[in-house]
N, C-alpha and C positions, 0 to 999 in steps of 0.2 A: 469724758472728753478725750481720754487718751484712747479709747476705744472706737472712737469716731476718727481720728486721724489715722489708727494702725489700718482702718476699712477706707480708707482713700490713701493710702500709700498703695495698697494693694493694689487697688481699682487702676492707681497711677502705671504699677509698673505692669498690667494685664494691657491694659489701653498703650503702654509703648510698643507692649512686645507684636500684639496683633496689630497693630499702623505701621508694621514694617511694612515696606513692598514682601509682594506675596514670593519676588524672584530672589530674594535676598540669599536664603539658603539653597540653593540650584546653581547648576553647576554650568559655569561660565566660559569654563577653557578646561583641556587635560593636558599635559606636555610632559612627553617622555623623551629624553636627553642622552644619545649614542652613549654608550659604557656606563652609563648613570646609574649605580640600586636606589635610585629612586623615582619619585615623579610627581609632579603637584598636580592639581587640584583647587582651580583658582590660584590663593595665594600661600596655599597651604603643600608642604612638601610632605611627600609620605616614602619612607622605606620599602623596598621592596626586596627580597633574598635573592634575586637577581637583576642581570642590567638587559637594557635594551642593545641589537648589533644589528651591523650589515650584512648581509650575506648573498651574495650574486645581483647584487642596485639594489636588492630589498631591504627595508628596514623593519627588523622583527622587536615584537612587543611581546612580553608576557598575559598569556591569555588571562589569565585569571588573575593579574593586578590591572588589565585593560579593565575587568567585571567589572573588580570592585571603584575600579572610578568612575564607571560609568552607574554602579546601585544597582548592578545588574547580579544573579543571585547565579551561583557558578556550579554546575555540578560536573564530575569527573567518575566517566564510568569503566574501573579499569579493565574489566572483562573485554570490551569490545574496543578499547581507545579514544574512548566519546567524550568529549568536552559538551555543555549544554550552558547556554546563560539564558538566562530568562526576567525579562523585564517589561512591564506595562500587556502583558497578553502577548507579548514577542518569544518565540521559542525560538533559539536560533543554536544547531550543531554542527559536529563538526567532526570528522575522523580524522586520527595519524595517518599518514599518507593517500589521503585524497584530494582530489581537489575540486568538492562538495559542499557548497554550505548550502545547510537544510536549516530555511525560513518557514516555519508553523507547516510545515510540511511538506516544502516544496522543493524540490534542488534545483540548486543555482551554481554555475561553475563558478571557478575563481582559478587566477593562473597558477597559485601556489599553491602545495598543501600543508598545514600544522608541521611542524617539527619539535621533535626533544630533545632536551640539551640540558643535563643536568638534574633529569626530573621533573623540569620543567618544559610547557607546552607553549611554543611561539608561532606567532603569525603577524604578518602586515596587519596593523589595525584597520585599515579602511574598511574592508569584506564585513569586519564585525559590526564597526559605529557604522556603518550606514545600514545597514537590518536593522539596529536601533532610529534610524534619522538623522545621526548625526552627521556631522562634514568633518573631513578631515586633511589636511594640510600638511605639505613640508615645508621645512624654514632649513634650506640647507646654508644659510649662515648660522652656525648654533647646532648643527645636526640635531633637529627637532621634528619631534612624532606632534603636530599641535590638533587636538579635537576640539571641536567647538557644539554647541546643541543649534537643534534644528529651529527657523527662524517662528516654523509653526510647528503643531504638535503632531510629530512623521503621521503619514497612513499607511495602512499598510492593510496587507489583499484579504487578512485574516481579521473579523472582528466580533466581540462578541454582539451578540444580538440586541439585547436588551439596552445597551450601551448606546450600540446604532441607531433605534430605534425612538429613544428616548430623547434626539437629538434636535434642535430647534426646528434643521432643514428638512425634518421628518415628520412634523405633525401635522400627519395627514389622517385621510378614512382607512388609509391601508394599515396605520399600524392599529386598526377595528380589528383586523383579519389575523394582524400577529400579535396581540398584546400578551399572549402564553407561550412566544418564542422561546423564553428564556428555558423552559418545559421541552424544548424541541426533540433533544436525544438524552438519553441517560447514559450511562458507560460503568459496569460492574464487573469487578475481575478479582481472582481466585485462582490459588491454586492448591494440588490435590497430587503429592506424587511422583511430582518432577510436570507435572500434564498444567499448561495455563490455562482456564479456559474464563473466556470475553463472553458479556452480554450486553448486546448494545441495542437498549429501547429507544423505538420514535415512535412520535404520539401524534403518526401518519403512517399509513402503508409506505413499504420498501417498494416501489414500481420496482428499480431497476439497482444494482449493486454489480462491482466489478473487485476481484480478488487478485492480487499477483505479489510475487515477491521480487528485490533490489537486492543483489549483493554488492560486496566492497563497498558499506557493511552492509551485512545482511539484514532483511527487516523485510518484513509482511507487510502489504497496505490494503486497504480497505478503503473503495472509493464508494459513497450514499449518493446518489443523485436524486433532487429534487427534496432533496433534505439539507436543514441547516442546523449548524452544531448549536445552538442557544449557549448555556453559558457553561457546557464544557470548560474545564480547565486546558490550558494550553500544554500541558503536562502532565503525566498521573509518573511517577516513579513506583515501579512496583516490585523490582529487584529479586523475580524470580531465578528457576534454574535456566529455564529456557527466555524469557522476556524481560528486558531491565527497564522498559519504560512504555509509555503508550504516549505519542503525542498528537493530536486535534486541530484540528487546523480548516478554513474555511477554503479552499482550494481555488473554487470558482463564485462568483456572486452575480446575481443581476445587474446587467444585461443578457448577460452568458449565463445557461442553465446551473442551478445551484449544487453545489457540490461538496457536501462535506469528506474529509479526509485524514482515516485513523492511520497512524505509523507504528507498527507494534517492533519495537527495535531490539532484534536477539542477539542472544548472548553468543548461538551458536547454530550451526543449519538445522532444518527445521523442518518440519512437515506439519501439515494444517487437515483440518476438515471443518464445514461450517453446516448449519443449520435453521431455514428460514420458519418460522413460526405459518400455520395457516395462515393468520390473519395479514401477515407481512409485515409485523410491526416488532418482533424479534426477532433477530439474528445473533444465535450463539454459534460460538468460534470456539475450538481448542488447537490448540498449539502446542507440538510436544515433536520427540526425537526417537524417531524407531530404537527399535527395541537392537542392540547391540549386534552382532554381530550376522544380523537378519537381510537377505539379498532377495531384492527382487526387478526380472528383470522385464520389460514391459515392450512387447513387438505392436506397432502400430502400422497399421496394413491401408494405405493410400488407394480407394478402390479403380480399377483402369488404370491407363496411361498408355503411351506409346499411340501405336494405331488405332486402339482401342478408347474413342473419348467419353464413352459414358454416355450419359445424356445427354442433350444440347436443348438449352432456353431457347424462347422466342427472341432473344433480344444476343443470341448466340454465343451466350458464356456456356465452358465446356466442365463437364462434372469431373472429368480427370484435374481441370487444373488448381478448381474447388478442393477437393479429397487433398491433394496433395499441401497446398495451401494450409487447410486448416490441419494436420496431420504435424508438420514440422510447428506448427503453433503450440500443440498440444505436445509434442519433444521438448519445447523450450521451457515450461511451463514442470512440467515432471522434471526434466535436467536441472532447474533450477533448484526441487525438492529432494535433491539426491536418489530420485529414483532412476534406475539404469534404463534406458530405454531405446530403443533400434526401429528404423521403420522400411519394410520391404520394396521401399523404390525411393530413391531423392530425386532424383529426375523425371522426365518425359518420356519413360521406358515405360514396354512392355512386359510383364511378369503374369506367369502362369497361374490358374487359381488355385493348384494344388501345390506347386511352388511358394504360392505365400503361406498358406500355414504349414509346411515343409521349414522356413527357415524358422518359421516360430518352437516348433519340435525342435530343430536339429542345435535352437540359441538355448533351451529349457526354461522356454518363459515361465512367468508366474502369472502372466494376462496377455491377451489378445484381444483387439479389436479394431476390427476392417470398418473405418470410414466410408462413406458413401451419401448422396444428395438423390434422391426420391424422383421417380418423373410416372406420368399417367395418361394417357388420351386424351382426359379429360384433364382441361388445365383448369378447372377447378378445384381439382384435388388437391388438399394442403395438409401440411402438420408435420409432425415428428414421432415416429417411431423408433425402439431398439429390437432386431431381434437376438432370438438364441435357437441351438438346436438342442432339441427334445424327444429320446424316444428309449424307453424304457423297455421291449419289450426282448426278457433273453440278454437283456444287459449285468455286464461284468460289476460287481459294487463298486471298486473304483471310475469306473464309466459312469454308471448312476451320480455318486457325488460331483465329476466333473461336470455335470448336467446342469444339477442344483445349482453348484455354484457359479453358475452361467446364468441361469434366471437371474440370481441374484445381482451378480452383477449387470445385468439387464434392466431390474427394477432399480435399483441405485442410478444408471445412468443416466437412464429415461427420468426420474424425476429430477436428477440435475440440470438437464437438457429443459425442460417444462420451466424450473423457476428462472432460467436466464431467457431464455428466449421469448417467453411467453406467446407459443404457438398452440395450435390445436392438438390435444392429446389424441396420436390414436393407437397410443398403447403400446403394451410390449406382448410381442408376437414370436411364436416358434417357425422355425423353419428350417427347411433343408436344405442349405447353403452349404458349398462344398467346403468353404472356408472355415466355416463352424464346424461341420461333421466332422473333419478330418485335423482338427485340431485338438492337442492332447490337452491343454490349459483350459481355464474358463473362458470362453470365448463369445464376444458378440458382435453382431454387424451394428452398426448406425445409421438412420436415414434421416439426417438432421431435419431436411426440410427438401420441399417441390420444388427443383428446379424448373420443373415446364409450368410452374405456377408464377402469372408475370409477377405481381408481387413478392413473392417469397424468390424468384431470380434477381429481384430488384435489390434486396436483402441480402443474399447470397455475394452481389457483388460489390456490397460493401465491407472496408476491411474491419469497423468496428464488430460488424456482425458476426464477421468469421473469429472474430478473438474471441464474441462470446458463446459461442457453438466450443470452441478450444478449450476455456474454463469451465465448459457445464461437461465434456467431456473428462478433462483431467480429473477433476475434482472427484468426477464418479472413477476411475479408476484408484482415485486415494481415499475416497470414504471406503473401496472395497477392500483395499490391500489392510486398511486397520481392521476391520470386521475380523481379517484373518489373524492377526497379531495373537 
């Protein structure tokens, strides 16, 4: 008998506890209170080792007791200055003096930035509770920071797949087509050396992929198009030499082309090289920091200009303004990698062709290479070539190696130029270009692509296209400069 009652007292207080309302434990208000070390939480007051102030109409909160009342999980990465709180698949950061906040991967201005005070990291709360969903309020009777939760459960531009998917307003025939979304990418990372290096599996070909890097802070991004992250975490912390974190993020979604979006966030500047798999379904990345006190410096030769406009399309875009265009693309892009780099005309000038590998001699580069856009009679001719010049006969051995490693860099660029662009290969070719010949460095010309071809002029004068002519070119300059290392 008495064993019968102690199994219904149970039963009794099991059946109370779960017949609460499910909102009972959720969080109904936050209120942080001008000079206050503290702050509630509903009806509950909690300490905090510092207080809330004003400072130029702003009212500052403490990041990381803003976290924890909102159950937001707070990380502080001191290397770089980065605050990170992460709640419900929400990555949301933040640097000392910026005024940046990165939502799952996206930056979003804000008028202030973080500031320290005592060790501690402050900021207006709104910028943060609303990346969460929430609203946030002043009650300047009471000089009160008041948060409230949002009346639904926020959306936000990042979500994981399987989640999405699995959703009432979503069972349809399409999620026939995704039910192994959640499978969509993998993300594996190592390091070896001070060297990071990323493997990022999809269980679809890479069409198309873009590389670039952000400073203040610094950070690598990595945009997948027509790929979706599946159920990526919204953060990997991996607290290497050079990388402290990798964050994931859905960028873009249907309607708009799908877009996934890695942030690889360094400790420190950085230089990259990447590598696509035949099948297009790997891309490995390493990420690492030249070797110390190693200088290289990179002349990049805008071909024509001036009186001289190159080629001219059917549709009369001029190859001079192309070359030059994509030339300062490809400056931005190395400058941004700390490689030194100079280009033999900024403007709508005219420059001699023995002139331009003359300044490439007279700076001691460590690379050369004269831009240029392809044209033919026949305006069916298409594609991308690199050349080099070649001629062995009665040559000095230093001449010889400068050779070599001109092919080389020739083969390296040319297949960079092929995985982004994806035009017709027609190879890499020698020749007797005064610009090569006379060049003391490894040197090679480029002919991204036909201008007198209407299509590929159609291409030529778009700016996406010319950024990615910029990245298949930089990049083969930086896979060549490590080859040397």
């Amino acid at each position: 008998m008495y064993a019968k009652i102690k199994i219904l007292f149970i039963f009794f207080i099991l059946f109370f506890i779960f017949a609460l309302p499910a909102g009972a434990s959720e969080i109904q208000q936050i209120t942080f209170i001008v000079s206050q070390p503290n702050y509630q939480v509903n009806d509950q007051v909690k300490p905090m080792d510092a207080a809330t102030f004003i400072e130029n109409n702003r009212t500052y909160v403490p990041v990381r007791f803003l976290g924890d009342a909102l159950k937001a999980k707070t990380v502080w990465s001191q290397n770089i200055k980065m605050v990170t709180l992460l709640l419900n698949n929400i990555n949301v950061s933040l640097n000392m003096g910026s005024k940046i906040i990165t939502i799952n991967g996206q930056a979003n201005p804000i008028d202030v930035a973080p500031v320290l005070k005592n060790n501690r990291t402050y900021l207006p709360a709104r910028p943060i509770a609303e990346a969460f969903g929430f609203k946030v309020k002043w009650e300047k009777e009471g000089k009160k920071v008041v948060v409230l939760p949002p009346e639904k459960p926020a959306e936000t531009k990042v979500l994981n797949e399987t989640t999405n998917n699995n959703s009432p307003d979503n069972k349809t025939d399409h999620n026939k087509e995704n039910k192994n979304e959640e499978t969509t990418l993998e993300l594996k990372t190592g390091e070896e050396n001070g060297l990071t290096k990323a493997t990022i599996i999809a269980f679809q070909p890479i069409k198309d992929y873009k590389i670039f890097k952000l400073t203040a802070p610094d950070r690598l991004i990595i945009d997948l198009f027509d790929i979706r992250p599946g159920n990526l975490p919204p953060a990997v912390m991996v607290n290497f030499e050079v990388v402290s974190q990798v964050r994931v993020g859905w960028f873009s979604k249907s309607p708009d082309p799908d877009v996934t979006r890695l942030v690889f966030d360094l400790n420190k500047k950085a230089a990259y090289r990447s590598y696509l798999s035949e099948d297009k379904k790997i891309l490995d990345l390493e990420i690492f920091t030249p070797k110390p006190g190693e200088e290289n410096l990179v002349v990049l030769d805008p071909g024509h200009g001036g009186n001289d406009p190159g080629a001219v399309g059917q549709a009369g875009l001029k190859e001079k303004d192309v070359n030059l265009d994509v030339a300062k693309r490809v400056k931005e892009i190395l400058t941004s990698q700390n490689i030194k780099t100079e280009l033999t005309r900024e403007g709508d000038n005219y420059v001699d062709l023995y002139e331009r590998s003359g300044m490439a001699n007279n700076y001691g580069a460590s690379v050369f290479v004269s831009i240029h856009m392809n044209a033919h009679e026949n305006r069916d001719a298409n594609g991308t070539s690199v050349f080099y010049y070649c001629y062995f006969n009665g040559q000095k051995e230093e001449e010889i190696v400068r050779q070599e490693k001109s092919k080389e860099l020739a083969n390296i660029t040319q297949q960079n130029l092929l995985n982004l662009l994806g035009l017709r290969d027609r190879g890499v070719q020698q020749a007797n270009f005064a610009v090569l010949r006379t060049a003391s460095m490894p040197a090679v010309l480029v002919e991204a692509a036909f201008i007198s071809n209407y299509t590929e002029e159609n291409l030529l004068a778009q700016e996406y296209f010319r950024q990615k002519i910029a990245q298949a070119v930089a990049q083969g300059i930086t896979d060549f400069i490590t080859t040397q290392l």
